[in-house]
VOMIKE-264443 format. One line per field, with one value per atom (N, C-alpha, C): residue number from 1; atom name; z, y, x. Coordinates in steps of 0.2 Angstrom, whole numbers. Layout:
<pts>
fifi = NUM:...;
setor = CA:...;
up = Z:...;
north = Y:...;
east = X:...;
</pts>
This chain:
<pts>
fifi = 1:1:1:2:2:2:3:3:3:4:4:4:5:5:5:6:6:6:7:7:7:8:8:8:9:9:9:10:10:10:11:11:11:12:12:12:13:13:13:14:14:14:15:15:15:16:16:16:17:17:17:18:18:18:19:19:19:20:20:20:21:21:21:22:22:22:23:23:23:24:24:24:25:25:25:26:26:26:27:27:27:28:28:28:29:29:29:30:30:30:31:31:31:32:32:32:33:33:33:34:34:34:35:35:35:36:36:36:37:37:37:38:38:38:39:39:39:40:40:40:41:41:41:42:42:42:43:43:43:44:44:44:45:45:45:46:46:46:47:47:47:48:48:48:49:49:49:50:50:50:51:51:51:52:52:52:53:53:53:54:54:54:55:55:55:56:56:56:57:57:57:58:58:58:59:59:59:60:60:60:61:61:61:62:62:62:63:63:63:64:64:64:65:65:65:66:66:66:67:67:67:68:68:68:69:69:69:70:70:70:71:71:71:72:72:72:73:73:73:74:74:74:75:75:75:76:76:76:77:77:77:78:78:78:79:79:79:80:80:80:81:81:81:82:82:82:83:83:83:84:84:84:85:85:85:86:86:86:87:87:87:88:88:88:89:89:89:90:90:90:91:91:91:92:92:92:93:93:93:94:94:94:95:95:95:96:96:96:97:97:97:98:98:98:99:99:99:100:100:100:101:101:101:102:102:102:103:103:103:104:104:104:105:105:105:106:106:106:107:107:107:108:108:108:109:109:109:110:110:110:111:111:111:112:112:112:113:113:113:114:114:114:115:115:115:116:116:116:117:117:117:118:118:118:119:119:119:120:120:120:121:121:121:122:122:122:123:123:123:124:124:124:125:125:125:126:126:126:127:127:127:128:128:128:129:129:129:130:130:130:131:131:131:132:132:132:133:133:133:134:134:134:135:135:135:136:136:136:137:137:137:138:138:138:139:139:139:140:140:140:141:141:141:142:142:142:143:143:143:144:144:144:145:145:145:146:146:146:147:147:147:148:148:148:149:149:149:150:150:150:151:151:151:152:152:152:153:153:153:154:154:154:155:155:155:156:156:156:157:157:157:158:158:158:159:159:159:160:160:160:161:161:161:162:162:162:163:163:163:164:164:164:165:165:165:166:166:166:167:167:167:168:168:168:169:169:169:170:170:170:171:171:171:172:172:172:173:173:173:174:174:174:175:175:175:176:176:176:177:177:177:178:178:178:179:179:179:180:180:180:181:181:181:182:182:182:183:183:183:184:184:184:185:185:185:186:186:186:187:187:187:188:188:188:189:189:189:190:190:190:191:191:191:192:192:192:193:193:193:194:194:194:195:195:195:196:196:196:197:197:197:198:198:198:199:199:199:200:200:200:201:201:201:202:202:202:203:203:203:204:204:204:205:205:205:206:206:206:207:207:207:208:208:208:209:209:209:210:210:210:211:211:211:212:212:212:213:213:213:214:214:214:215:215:215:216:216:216:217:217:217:218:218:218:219:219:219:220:220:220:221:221:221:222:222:222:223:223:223:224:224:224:225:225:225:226:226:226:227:227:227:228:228:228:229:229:229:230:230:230:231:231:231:232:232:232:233:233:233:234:234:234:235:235:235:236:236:236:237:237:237:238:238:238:239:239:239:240:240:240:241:241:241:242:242:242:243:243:243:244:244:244:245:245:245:246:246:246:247:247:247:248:248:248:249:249:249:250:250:250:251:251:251:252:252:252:253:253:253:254:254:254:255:255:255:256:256:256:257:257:257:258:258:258:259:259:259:260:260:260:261:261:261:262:262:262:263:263:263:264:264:264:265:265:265:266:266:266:267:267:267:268:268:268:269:269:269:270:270:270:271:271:271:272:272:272:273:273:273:274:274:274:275:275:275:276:276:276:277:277:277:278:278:278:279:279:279:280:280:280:281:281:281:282:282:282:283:283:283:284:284:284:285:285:285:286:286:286:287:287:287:288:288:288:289:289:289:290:290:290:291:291:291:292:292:292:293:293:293:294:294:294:295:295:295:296:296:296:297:297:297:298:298:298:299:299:299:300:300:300:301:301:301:302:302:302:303:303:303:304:304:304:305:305:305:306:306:306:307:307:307:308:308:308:309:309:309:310:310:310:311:311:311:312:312:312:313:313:313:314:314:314:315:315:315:316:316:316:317:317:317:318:318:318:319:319:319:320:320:320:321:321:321:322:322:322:323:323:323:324:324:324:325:325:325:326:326:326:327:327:327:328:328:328:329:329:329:330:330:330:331:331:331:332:332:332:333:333:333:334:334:334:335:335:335:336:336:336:337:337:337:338:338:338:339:339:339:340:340:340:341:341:341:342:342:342:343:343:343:344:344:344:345:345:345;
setor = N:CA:C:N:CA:C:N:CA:C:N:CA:C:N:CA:C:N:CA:C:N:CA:C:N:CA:C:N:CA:C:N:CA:C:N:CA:C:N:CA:C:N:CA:C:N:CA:C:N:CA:C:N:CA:C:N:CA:C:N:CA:C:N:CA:C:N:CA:C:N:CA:C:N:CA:C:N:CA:C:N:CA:C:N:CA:C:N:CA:C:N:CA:C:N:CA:C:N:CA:C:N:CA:C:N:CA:C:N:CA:C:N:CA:C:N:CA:C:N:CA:C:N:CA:C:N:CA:C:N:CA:C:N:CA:C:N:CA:C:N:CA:C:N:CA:C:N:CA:C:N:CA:C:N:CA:C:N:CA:C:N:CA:C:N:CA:C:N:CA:C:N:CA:C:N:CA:C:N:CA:C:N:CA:C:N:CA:C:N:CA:C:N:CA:C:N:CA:C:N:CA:C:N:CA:C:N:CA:C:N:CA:C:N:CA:C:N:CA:C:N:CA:C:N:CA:C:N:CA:C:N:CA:C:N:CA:C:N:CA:C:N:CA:C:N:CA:C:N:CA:C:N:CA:C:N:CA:C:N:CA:C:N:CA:C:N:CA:C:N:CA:C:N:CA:C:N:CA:C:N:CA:C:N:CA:C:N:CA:C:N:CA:C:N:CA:C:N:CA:C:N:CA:C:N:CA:C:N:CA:C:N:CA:C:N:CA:C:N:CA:C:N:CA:C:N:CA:C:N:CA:C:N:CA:C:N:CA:C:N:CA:C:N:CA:C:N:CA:C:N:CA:C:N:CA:C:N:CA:C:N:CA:C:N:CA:C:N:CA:C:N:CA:C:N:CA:C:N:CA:C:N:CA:C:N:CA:C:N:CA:C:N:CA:C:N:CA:C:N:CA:C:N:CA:C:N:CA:C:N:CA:C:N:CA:C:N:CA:C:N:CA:C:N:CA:C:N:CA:C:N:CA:C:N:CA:C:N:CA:C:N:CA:C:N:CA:C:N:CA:C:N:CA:C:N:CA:C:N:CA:C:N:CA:C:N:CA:C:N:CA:C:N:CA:C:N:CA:C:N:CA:C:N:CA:C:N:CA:C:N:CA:C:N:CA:C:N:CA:C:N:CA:C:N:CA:C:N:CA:C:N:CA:C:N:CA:C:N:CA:C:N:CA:C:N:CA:C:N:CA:C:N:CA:C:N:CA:C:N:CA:C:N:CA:C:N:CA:C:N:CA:C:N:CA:C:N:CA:C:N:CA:C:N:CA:C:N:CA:C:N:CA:C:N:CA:C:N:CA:C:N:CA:C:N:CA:C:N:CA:C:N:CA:C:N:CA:C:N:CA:C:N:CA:C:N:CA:C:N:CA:C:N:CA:C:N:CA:C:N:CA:C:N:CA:C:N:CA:C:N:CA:C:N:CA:C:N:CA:C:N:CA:C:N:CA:C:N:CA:C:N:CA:C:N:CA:C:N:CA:C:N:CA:C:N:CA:C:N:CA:C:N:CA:C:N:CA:C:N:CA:C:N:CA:C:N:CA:C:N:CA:C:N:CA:C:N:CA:C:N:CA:C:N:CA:C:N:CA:C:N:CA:C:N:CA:C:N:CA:C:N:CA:C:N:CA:C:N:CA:C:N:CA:C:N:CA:C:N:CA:C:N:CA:C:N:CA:C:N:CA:C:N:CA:C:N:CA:C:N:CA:C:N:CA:C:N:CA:C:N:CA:C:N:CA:C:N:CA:C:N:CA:C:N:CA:C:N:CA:C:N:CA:C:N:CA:C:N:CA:C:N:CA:C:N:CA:C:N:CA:C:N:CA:C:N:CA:C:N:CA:C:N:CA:C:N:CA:C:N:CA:C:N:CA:C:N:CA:C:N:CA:C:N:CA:C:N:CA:C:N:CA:C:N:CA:C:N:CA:C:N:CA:C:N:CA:C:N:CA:C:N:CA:C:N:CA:C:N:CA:C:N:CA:C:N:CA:C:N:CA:C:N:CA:C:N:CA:C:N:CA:C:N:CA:C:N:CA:C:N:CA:C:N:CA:C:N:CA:C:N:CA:C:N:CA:C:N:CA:C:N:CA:C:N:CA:C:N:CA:C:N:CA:C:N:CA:C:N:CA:C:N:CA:C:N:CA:C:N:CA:C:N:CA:C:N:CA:C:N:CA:C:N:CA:C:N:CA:C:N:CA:C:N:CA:C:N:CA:C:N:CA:C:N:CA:C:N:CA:C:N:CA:C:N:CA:C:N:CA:C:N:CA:C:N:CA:C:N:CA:C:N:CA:C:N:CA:C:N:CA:C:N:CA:C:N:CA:C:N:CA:C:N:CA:C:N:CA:C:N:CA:C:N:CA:C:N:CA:C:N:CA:C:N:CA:C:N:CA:C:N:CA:C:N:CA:C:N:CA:C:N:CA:C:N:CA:C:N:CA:C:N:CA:C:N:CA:C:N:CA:C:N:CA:C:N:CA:C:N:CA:C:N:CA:C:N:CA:C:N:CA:C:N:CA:C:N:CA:C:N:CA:C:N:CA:C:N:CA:C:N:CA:C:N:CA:C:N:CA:C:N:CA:C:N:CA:C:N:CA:C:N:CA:C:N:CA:C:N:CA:C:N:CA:C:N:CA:C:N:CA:C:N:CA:C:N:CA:C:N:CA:C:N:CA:C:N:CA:C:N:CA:C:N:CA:C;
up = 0:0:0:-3:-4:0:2:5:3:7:6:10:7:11:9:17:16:13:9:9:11:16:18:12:6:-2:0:5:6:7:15:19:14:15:17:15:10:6:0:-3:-10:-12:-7:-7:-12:-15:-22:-29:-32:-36:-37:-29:-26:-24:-22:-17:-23:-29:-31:-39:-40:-45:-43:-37:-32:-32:-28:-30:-35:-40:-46:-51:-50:-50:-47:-41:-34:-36:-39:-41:-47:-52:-58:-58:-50:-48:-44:-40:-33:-36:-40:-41:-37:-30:-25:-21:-22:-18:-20:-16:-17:-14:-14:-12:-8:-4:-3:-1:-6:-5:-2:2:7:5:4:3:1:-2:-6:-13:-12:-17:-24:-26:-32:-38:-29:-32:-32:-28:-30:-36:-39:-44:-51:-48:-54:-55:-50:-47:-53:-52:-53:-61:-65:-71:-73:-72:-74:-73:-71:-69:-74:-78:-82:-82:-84:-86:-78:-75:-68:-68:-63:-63:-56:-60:-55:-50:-51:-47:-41:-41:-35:-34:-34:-30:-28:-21:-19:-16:-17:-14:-9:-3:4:7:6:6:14:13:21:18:20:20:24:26:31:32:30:31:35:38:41:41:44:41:44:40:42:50:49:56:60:60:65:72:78:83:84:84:88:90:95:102:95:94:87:82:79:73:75:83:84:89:90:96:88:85:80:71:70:64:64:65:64:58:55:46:43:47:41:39:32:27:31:37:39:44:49:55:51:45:40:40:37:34:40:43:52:53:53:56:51:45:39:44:46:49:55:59:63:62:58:57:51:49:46:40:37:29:24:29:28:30:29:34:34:31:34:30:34:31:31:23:23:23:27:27:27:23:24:24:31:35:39:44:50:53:57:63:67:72:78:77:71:71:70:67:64:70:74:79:85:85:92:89:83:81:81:79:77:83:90:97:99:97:98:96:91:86:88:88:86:94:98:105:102:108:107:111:108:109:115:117:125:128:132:134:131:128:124:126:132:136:129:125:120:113:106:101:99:94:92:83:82:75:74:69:67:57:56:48:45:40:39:37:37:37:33:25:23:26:25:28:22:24:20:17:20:19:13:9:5:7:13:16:20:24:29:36:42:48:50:55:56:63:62:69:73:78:81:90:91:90:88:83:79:81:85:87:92:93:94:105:107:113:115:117:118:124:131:137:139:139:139:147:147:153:150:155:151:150:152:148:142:139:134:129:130:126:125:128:128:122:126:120:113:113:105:102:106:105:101:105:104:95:97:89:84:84:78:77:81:81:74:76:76:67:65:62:56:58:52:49:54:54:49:47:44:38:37:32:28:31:27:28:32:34:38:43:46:54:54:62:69:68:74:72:72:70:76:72:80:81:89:90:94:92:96:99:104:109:108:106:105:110:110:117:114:120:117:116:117:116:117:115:115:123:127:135:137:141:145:153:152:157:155:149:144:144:146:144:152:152:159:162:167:171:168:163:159:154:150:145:148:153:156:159:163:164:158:155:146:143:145:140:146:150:158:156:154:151:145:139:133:134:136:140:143:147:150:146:142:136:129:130:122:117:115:110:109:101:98:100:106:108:105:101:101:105:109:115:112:114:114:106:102:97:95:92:91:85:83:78:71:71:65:61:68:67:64:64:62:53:48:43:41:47:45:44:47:47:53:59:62:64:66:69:63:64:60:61:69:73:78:78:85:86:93:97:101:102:106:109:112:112:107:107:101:100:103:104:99:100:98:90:92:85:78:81:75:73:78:75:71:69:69:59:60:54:52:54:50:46:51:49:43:42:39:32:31:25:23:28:25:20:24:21:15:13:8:3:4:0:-1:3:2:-4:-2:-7:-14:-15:-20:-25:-21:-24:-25:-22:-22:-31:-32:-37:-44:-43:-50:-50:-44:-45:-49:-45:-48:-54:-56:-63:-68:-68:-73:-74:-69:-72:-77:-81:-85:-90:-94:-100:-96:-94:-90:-87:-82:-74:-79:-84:-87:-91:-93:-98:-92:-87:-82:-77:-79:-75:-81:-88:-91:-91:-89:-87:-80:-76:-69:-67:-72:-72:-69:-72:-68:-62:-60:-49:-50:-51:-48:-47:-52:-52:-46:-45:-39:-34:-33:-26:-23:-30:-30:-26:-29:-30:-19:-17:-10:-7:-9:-2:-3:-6:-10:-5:0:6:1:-4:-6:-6:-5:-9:-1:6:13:15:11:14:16:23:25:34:38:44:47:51:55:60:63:68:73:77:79:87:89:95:94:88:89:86:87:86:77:73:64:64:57:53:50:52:51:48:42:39:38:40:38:34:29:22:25:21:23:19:23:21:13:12:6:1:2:-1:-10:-14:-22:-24:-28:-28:-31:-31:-31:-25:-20:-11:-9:-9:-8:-8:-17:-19:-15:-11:-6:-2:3:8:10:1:1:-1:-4:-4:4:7:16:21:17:22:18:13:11:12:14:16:23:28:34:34:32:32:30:24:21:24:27:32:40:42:48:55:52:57:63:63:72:77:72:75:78:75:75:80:82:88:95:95:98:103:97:99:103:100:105:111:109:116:123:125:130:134:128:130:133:129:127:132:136:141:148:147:152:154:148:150:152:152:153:158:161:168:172:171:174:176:172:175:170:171:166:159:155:148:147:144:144:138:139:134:128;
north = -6:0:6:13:17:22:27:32:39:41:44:50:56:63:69:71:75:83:86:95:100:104:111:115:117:117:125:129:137:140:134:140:141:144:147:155:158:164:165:158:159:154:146:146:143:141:135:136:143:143:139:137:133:126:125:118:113:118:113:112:116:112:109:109:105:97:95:90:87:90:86:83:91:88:80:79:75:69:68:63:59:63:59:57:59:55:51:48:44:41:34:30:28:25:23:28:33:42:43:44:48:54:57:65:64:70:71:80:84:91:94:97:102:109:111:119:119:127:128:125:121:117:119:123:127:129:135:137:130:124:119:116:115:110:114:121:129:129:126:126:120:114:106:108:109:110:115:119:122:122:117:112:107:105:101:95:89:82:78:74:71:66:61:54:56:58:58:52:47:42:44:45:46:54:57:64:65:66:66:74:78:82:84:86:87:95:98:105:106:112:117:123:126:134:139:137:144:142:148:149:150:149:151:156:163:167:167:168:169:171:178:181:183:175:173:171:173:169:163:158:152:150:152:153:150:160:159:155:152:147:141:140:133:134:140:139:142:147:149:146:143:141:132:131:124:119:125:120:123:126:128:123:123:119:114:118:116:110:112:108:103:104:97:92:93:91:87:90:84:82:82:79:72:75:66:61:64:61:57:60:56:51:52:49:43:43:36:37:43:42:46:46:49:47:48:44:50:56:61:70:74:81:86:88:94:100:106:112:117:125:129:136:132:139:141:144:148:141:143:137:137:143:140:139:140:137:130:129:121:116:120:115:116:120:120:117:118:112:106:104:95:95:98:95:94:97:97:91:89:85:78:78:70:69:73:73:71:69:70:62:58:52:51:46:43:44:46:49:55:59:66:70:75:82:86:86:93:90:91:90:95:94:97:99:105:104:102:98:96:96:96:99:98:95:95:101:103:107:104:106:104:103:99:98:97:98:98:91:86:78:76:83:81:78:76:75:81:79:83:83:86:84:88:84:82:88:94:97:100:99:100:102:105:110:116:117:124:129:130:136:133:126:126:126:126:128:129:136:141:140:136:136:127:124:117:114:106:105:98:96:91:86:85:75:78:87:87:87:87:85:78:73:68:66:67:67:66:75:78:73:70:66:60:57:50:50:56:59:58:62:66:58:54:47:43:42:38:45:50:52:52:51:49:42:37:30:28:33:31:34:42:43:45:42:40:31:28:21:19:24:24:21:16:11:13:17:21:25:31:38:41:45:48:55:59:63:66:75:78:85:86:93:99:103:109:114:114:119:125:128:133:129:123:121:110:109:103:99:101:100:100:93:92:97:103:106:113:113:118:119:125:125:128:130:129:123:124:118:112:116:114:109:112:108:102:105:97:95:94:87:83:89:87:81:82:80:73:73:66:63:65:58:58:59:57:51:54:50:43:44:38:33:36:33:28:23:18:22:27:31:32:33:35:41:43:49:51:57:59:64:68:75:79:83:90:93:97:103:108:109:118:119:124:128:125:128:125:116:113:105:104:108:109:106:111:112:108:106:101:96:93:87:80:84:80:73:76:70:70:65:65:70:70:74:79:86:90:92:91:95:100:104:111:112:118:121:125:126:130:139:142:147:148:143:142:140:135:133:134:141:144:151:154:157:156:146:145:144:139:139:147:151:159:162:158:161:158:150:147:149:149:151:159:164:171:169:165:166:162:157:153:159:163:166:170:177:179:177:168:167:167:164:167:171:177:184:185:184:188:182:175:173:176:178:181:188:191:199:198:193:194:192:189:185:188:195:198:205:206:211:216:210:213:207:206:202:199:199:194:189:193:189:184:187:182:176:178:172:168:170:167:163:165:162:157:157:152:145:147:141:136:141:139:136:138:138:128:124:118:117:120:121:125:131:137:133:129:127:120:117:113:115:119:124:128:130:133:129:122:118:115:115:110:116:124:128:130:127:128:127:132:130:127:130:123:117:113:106:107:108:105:107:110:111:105:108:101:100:105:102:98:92:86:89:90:91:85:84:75:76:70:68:69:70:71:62:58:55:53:58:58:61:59:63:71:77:83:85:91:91:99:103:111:113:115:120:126:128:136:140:145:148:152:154:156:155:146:140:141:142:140:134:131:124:119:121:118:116:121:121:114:116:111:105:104:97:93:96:91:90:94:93:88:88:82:74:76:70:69:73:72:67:70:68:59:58:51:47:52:47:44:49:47:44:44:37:32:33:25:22:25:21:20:23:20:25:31:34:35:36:34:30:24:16:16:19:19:23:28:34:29:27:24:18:15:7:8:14:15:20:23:29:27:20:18:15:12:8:12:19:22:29:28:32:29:23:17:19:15:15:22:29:34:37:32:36:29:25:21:17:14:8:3:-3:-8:-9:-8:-7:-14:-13:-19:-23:-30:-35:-35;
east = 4:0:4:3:8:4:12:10:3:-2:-5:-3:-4:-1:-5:-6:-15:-10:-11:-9:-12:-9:-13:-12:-17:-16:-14:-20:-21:-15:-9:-5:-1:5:10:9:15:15:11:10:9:3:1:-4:-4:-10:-12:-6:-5:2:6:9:13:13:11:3:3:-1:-3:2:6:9:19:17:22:19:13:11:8:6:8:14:20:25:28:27:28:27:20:16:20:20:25:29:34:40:38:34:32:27:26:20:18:19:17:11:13:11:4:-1:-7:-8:-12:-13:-20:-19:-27:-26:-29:-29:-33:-33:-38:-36:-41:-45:-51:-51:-56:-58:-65:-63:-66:-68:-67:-61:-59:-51:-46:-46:-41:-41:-49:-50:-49:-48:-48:-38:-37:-28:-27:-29:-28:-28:-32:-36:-27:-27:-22:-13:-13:-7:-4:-8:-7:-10:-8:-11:-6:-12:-12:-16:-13:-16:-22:-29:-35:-36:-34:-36:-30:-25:-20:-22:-27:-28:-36:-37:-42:-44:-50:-49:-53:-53:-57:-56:-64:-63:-63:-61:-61:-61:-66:-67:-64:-60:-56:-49:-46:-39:-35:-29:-24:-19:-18:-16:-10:-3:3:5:0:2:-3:-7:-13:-11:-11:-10:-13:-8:-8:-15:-19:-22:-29:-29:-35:-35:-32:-31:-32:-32:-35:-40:-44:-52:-57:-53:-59:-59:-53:-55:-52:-59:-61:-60:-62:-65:-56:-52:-46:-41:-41:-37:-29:-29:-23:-24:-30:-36:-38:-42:-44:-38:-32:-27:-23:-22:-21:-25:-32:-36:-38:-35:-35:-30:-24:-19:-22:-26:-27:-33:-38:-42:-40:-33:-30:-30:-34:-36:-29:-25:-18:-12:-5:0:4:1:8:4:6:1:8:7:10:8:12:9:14:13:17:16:9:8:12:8:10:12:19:23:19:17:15:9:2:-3:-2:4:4:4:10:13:7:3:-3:-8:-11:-15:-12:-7:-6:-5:-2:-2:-7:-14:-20:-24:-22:-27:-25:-14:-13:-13:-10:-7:0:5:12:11:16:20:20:19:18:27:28:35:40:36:39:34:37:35:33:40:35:38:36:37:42:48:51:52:54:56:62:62:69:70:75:77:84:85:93:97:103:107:113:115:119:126:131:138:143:150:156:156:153:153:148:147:142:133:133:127:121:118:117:118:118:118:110:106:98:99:98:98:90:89:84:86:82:74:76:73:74:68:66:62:54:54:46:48:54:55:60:60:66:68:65:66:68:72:75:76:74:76:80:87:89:85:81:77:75:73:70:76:83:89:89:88:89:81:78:71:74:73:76:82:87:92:87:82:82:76:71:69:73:78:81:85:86:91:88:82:76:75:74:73:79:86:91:91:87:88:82:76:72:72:77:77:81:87:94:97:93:95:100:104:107:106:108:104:108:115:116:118:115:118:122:126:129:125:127:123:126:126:130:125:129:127:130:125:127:129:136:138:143:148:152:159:158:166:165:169:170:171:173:175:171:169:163:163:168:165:163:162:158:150:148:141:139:131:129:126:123:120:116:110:106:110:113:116:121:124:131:127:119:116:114:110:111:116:121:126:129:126:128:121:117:111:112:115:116:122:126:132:130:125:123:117:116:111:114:110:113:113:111:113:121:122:129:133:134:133:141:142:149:151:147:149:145:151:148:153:146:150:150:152:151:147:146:143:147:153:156:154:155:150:146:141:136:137:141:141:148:152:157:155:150:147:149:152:154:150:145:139:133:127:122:118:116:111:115:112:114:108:109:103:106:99:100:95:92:86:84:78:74:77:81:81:88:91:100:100:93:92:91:84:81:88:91:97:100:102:108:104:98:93:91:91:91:98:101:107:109:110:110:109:103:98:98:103:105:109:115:120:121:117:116:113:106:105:112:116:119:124:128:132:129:122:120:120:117:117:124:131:136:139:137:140:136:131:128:130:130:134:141:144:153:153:149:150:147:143:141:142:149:150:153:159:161:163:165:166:171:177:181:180:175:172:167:164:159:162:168:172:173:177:179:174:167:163:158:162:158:164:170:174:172:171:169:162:159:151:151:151:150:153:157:158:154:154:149:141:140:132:132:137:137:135:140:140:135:131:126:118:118:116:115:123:122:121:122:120:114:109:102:98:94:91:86:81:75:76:83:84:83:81:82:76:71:63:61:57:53:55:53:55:50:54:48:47:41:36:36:43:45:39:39:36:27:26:18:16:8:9:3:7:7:14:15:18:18:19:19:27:25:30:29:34:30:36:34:37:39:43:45:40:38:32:32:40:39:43:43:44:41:45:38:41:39:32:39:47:52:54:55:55:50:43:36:37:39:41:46:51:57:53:48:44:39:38:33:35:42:46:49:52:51:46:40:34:36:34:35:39:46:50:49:48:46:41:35:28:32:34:35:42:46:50:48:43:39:41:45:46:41:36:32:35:35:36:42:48:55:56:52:53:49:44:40:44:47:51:58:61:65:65:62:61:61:55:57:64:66:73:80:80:85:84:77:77:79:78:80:87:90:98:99:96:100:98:94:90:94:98:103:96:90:86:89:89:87:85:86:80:78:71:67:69:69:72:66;
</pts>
């Protein structure tokens, strides 16, 4: 049976444009993949129609009349709009007729609704974002929480650790990823109180634990997974994605400004388009909404339908390699070993 992935089609910047000829791109590469699109269902089927030619049997559509607005509070988007594309769209997740929902609305609508809807994983205090971040090793390293909790106690390190584990393992095949802790230095007596407890249950937990790293780690690719708190995270994910754009803008400046830098940049043109290519925040759209108990996948809000399409390829990786089950199966064990009990045979 193949993966089914419900679309919030309304949220993010740009909305059906995007939404929907991401997902029919998506489709021609995934035979196994069906859709289920939530919105308005006029303007979807008005969206669908001018998309091109599509396999109808793999796309179902399930309206909601009401929207999610970027810069909605939280609060509001889940006591007053019931019927919206985004509440529909989890609410397929839980009720089965889905295995995973994308959206690229509003974060905190997303994350207060799906804590709402699916509840969080039996032993996970809070759910966290988590997202890959390109490294020098050609790969990526899996860093979480990026922004959904800014205030951390260590068992929610240990958490995020045993998540983001369980999240490389399902969608790169990797059965012990390594995992490291983000501090200001490699020495276990770096960091404050929070973080060295932090870093004495990782230590004491069957996970791959490789310490503590730093920032540079991050993109060097020393571990698979870092964890942090939300605060550290979303900084380092902003930063990230400036500085991708920046290099960017700075190689099409330099390279067209005079007949020289252009000949010079039609010799280089295949590294330049590599390069361009691995520090391309689109090709990393798609953070997991971990410890909830669905699949939830949030796009960058002004993500267009290139960005979209890796999100939705995201979400399918994780349904179809069983990610719940994998956070599920280990979580109890691996909190065992690090609370120095016994883990269950």
């Amino acid at each position: 049976m193949g993966v089914r992935i419900a679309i919030d089609c309304m949220g993010g910047d740009h909305g059906l444009p995007v939404t929907i000829p991401a997902a029919v791109s998506f489709l021609r590469k995934v035979p196994d993949a069906s859709l289920l699109l939530v919105g308005r269902e006029a303007e979807l089927r008005a969206a669908l129609s001018a998309a091109g030619p599509y396999d109808i049997g793999r796309i179902s559509i399930r309206a909601a009349s009401e929207v999610v607005a970027m810069d909605e509070p939280p609060a509001q988007a889940l006591r007053g709009k019931r019927d919206s594309s985004m509440r529909v769209a989890i609410e397929a997740v839980k009720a089965g007729d889905a295995q995973a929902c994308v959206s690229a609305g509003n974060t905190g609508a997303l994350m207060a609704i799906a804590r709402f809807v699916l509840r969080t994983l039996e032993g996970i205090d809070r759910p966290a974002i988590a997202a890959p971040m390109p490294n020098a090793k050609g790969g990526v390293t899996t860093m979480l929480d990026l922004g959904a909790n800014v205030d951390c106690d260590p068992e929610h390190y240990l958490q995020f650790a045993i998540m983001g584990a369980a999240l490389v393992t399902a969608l790169e095949g990797r059965e012990r990823p390594t995992v490291g802790l983000l501090n200001i230095g490699e020495e276990a007596i770096k960091g404050n109180d929070v973080v060295k407890q932090a870093a004495d249950l990782l230590r004491a937990s069957s996970l791959n634990f490789h310490g503590n790293v730093e920032g540079n780690d991050i993109y060097e690719g020393t571990t698979d997974v870092v964890v942090c708190d939300g605060f550290v995270g979303n900084v380092a994910l902003k930063t990230s994605e400036g500085l991708a754009r920046m290099l960017g803008g700075f190689i099409r400046e330099e390279f067209s400004r005079n007949l020289l830098t252009k000949l010079v940049a039609a010799i280089a043109m295949p590294v330049l388009r590599r390069l361009k290519d691995r520090v391309d925040h689109r090709r990393y759209n798609g953070a997991s909404l971990l410890g909830l108990r669905g699949v939830v996948i949030k796009s960058h809000g002004s993500a267009d339908a290139f960005a979209f399409e890796f999100a939705l390829r995201r979400a399918y990786d994780a349904a179809h390699n069983g990610l719940i089950a994998r956070i599920t199966q280990t979580l109890p064990q691996i909190k065992a070993t690090a609370h120095g009990e016994q883990a269950a045979s």
